[in-house]
C-alpha positions as CSV (number, residue, x, y, z in Angstrom):
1,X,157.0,125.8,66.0
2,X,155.2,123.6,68.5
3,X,155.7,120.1,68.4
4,X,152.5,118.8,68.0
5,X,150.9,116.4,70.4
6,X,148.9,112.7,69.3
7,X,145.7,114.6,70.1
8,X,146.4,117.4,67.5
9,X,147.6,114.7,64.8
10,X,144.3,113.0,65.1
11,X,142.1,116.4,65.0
12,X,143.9,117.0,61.7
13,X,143.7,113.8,60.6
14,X,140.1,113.8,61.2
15,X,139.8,117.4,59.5
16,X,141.8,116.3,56.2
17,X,140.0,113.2,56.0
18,X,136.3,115.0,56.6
19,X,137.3,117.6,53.9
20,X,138.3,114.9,51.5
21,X,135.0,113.4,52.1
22,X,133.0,116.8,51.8
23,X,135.1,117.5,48.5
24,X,134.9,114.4,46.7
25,X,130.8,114.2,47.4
26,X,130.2,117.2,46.7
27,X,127.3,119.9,47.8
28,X,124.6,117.2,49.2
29,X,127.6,115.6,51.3
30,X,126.9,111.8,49.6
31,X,129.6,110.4,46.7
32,X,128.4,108.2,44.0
33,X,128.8,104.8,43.9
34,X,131.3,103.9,41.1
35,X,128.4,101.0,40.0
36,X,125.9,103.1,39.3
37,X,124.1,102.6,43.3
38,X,122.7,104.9,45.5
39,X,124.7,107.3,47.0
40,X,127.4,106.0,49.4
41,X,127.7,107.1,52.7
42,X,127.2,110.3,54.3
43,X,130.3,110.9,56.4
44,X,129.4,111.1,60.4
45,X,132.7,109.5,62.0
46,X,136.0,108.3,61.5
47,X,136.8,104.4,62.5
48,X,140.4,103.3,63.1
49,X,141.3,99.9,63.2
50,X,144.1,99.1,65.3
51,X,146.7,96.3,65.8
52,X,147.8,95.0,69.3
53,X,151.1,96.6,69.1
54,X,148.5,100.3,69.0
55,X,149.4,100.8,65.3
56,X,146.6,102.3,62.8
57,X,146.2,99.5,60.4
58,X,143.4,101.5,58.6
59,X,141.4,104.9,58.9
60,X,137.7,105.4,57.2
61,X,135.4,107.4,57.1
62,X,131.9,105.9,58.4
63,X,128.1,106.3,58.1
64,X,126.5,105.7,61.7
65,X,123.6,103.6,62.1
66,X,122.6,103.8,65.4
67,X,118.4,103.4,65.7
68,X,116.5,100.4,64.7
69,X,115.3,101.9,60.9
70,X,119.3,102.5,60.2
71,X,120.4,100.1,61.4
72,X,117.8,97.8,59.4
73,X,118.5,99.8,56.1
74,X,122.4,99.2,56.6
75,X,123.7,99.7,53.3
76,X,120.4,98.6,51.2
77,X,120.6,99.7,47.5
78,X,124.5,101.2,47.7
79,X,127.6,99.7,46.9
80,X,130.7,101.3,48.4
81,X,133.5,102.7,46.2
82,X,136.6,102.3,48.1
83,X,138.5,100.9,51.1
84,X,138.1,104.6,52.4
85,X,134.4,104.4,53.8
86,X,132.0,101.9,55.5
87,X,129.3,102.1,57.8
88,X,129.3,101.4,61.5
89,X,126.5,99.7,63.1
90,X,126.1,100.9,67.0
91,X,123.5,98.9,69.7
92,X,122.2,99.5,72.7
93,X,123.4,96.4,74.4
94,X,126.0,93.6,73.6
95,X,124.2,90.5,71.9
96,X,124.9,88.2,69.0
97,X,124.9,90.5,66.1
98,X,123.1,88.8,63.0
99,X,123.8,90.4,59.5
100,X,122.6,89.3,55.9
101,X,123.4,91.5,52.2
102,X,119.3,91.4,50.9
103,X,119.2,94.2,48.6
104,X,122.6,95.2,49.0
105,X,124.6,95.6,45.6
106,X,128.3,94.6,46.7
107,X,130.0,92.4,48.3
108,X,131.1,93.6,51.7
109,X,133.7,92.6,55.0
110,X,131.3,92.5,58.1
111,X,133.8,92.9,61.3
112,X,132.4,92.0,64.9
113,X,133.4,93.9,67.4
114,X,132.9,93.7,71.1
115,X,132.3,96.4,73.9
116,X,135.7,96.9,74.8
117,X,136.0,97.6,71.2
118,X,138.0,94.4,70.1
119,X,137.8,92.5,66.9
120,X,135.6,89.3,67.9
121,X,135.1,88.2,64.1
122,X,135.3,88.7,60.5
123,X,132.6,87.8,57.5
124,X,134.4,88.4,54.5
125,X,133.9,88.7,51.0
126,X,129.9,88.6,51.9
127,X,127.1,87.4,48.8
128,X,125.6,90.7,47.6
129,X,121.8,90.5,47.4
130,X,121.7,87.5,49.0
131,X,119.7,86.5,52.6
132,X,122.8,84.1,54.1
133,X,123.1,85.1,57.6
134,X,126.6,86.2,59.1
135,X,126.5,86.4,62.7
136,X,128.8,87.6,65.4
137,X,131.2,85.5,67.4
138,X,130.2,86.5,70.6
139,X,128.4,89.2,72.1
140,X,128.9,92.5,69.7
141,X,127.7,96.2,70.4
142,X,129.6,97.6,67.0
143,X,129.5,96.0,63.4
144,X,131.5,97.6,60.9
145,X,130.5,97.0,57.2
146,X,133.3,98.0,54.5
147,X,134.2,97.1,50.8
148,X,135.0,93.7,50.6
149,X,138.4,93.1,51.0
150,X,139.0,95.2,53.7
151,X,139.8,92.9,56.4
152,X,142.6,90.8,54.3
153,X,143.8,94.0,52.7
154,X,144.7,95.8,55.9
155,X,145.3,92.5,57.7
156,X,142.2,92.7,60.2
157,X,141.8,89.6,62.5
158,X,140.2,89.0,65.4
159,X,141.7,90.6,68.6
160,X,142.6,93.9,66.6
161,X,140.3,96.8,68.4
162,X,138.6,99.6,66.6
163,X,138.3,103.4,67.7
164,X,135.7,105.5,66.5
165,X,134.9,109.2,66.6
166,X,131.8,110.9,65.7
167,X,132.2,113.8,63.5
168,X,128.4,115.2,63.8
């Protein structure tokens, strides 16, 4: 048997993860919310957050939101499940990123991330439905949006970076 290279571990992990997703949602590719919400996420990419040592500190699953109406529905009217999903929030140029939870059932972790793909800040444990504002530390092109928790559960801080893949 081959020994198999980081590139083949990744394609599999992405494959296992992606058939999870597809067989936990089921045939119109979206899972239920366990509160009763929308649908969750649909599953376009796979984010991993990564210490500075290069360790995976977490893998998920993501919804892209990459034009303006995505990106200004975010996660309106659905509560994620798990630690397993989120939503990743892609611009067109690096700015100060400016978030709030209006219409948005659950409390969420909003991480900052830069260009270069590094960790600029974390809003945790966000207020659901609420208009507060949580903004960027810096200039961000990515936002990543998972259950809250997230960030102190798999010990994300700033100057961790984050990988993504698309998966359609």
């Amino acid at each position: 048997m081959a020994k198999a290279n980081q590139r083949d571990i990744w394609n599999l992990a992405v494959l296992v993860v992606g058939g999870l997703i597809a067989w936990a949602a089921g045939p119109d590719g979206l899972a239920p919310a366990q509160t009763g919400a929308k649908p969750v996420i649909r599953s376009d990419g796979v984010v991993e957050m990564m210490k500075p040592d290069g360790s995976v500190a977490a893998t998920l699953a993501v919804e892209i939101a990459e034009t303006p109406e995505a990106r200004g529905r975010g996660l309106m009217g659905r509560a994620l499940g798990d630690f397993m999903a989120g939503m990743l929030f892609i611009f067109e140029t690096p700015q100060t990123q400016t978030f709030w939870m209006r219409n948005t059932p659950g409390s969420l972790d909003m991480i900052f991330i830069d260009a270069g793909g590094k960790v600029l800040n974390v809003a945790a444990h966000t207020t659901p439905l609420s208009d507060q504002l949580y903004s960027s530390a810096g200039p961000a092109l990515y936002v990543l949006e998972a259950r809250a928790g997230f960030a102190e559960r798999f010990g994300i801080r700033p100057g961790d970076a984050m990988r993504w893949r698309r998966l359609r």
